[in-house]
C-alpha positions as CSV (number, residue, x, y, z in Angstrom):
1,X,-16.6,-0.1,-2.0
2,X,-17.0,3.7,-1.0
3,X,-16.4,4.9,-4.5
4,X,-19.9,3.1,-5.5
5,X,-21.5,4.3,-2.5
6,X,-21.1,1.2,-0.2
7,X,-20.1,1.1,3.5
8,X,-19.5,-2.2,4.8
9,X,-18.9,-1.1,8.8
10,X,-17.4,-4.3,10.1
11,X,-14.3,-5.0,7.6
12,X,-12.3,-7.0,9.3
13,X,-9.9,-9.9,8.3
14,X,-12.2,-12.4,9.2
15,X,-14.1,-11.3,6.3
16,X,-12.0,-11.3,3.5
17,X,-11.9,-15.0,1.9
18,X,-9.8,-16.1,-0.8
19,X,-11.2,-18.1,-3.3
20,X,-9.1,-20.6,-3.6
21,X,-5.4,-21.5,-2.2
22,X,-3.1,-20.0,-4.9
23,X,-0.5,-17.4,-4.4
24,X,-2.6,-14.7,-6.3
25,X,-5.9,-15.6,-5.2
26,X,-8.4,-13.3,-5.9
27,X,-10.6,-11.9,-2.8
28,X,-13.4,-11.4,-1.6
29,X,-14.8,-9.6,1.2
30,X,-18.3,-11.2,3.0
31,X,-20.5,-10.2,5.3
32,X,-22.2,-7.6,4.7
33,X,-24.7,-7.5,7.5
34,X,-23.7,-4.3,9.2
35,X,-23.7,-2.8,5.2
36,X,-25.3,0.6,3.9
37,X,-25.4,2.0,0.8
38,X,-24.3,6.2,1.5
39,X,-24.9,9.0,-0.6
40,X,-22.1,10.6,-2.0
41,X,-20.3,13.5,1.1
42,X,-22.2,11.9,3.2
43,X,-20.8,10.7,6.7
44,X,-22.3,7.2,8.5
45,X,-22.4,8.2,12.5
46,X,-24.0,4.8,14.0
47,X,-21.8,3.0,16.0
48,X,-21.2,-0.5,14.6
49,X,-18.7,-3.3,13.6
50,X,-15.6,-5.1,16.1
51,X,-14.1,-3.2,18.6
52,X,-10.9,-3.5,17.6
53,X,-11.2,-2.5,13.9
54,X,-13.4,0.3,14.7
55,X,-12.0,4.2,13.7
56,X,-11.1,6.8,16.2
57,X,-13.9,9.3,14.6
58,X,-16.7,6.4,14.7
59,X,-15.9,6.0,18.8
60,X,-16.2,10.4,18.8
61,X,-19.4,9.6,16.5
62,X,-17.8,11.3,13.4
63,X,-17.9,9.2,10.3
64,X,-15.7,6.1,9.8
65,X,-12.0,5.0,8.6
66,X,-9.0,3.0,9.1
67,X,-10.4,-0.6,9.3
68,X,-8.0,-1.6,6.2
69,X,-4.8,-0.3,8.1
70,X,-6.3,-2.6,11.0
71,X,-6.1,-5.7,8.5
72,X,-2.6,-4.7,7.0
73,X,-1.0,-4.3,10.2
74,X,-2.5,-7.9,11.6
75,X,-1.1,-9.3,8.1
76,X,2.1,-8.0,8.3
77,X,2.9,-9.4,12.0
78,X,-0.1,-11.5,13.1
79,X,-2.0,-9.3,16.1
80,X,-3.5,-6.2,15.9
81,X,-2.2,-2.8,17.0
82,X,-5.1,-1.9,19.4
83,X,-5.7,-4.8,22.2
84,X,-7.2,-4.9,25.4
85,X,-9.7,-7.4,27.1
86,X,-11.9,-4.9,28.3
87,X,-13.3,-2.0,25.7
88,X,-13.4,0.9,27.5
89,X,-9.5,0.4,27.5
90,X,-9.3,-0.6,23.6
91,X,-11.4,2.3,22.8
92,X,-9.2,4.7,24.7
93,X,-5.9,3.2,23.3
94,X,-7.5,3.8,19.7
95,X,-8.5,7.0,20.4
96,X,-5.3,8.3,21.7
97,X,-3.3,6.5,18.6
98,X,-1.6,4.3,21.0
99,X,0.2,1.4,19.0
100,X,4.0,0.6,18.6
101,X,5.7,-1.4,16.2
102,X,7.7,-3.4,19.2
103,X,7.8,-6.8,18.7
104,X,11.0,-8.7,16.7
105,X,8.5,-9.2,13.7
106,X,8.6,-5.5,13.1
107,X,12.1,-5.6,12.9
108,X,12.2,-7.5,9.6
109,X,9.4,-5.1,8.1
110,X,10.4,-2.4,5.7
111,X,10.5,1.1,7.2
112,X,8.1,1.6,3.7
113,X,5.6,-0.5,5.3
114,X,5.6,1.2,8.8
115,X,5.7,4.7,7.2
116,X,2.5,3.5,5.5
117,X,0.8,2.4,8.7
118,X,2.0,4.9,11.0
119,X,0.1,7.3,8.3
120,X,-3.2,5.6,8.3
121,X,-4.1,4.9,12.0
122,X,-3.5,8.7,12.6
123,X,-6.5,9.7,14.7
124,X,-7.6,12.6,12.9
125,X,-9.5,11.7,9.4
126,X,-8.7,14.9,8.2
127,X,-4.6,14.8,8.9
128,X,-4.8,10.6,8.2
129,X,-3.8,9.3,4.6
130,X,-6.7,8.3,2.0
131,X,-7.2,5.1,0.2
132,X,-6.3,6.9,-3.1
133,X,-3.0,8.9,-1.3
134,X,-2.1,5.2,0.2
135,X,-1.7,3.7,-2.8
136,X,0.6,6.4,-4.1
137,X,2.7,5.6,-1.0
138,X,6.1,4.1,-2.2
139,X,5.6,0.8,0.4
């Protein structure tokens, strides 16, 4: 969506649908509320979307990232990486990059796949893997 100048801010797995219930189902992603078309370099600031999905930088006002590692890592074991009832303390643990792969589930993932994630929730946008370098990644 950023390659044709479209932000969605709240991409979460709620709101990707298949459209219908076959193994290769094509996608789609909805709601697109929170939405803005950008101009090419430039950087989104506002803060908006679910806590939980929302980028290091946007929480330091500083652009926007890593929602789709957020979706990957609840698909691959079934809870997100960043959780706490109370946001001050989400915010925090995904500003300081604080996740673990530590349950048994992550013990039958591919060290491929963790390589992969461990790359896209760094907290720096500028040191953290891009859409185009991620899917050069050998996972």
């Amino acid at each position: 969506m950023h390659s044709i100048g479209v932000a969605h801010r709240d991409l979460k797995l709620e709101n990707i649908l298949c459209v219908d219930d076959q193994p290769n189902s094509q996608i789609k992603v909805s709601d697109f509320g929170l939405s803005k078309i950008v101009e090419k370099k430039k950087k989104l600031s506002s803060f908006c979307g679910t806590p939980g999905y929302v980028a290091p930088e946007v929480l330091a006002r500083n652009g926007y990232g890593f929602e789709g590692c957020v979706i990957m890592y609840v698909l691959l074991c079934g809870y997100p990486p960043f959780y706490e009832e109370n946001d001050a303390l989400l915010f925090d643990q995904i500003q300081n990059g604080s996740f673990e792969f530590d349950s048994s589930v992550w013990d039958t993932i591919s060290s491929n796949a963790k390589d992969l994630i461990s790359h896209l929730l760094i907290v720096d946008p500028q040191k953290r893997l891009t859409a185009e370098q991620a899917l050069k990644h050998p996972w």
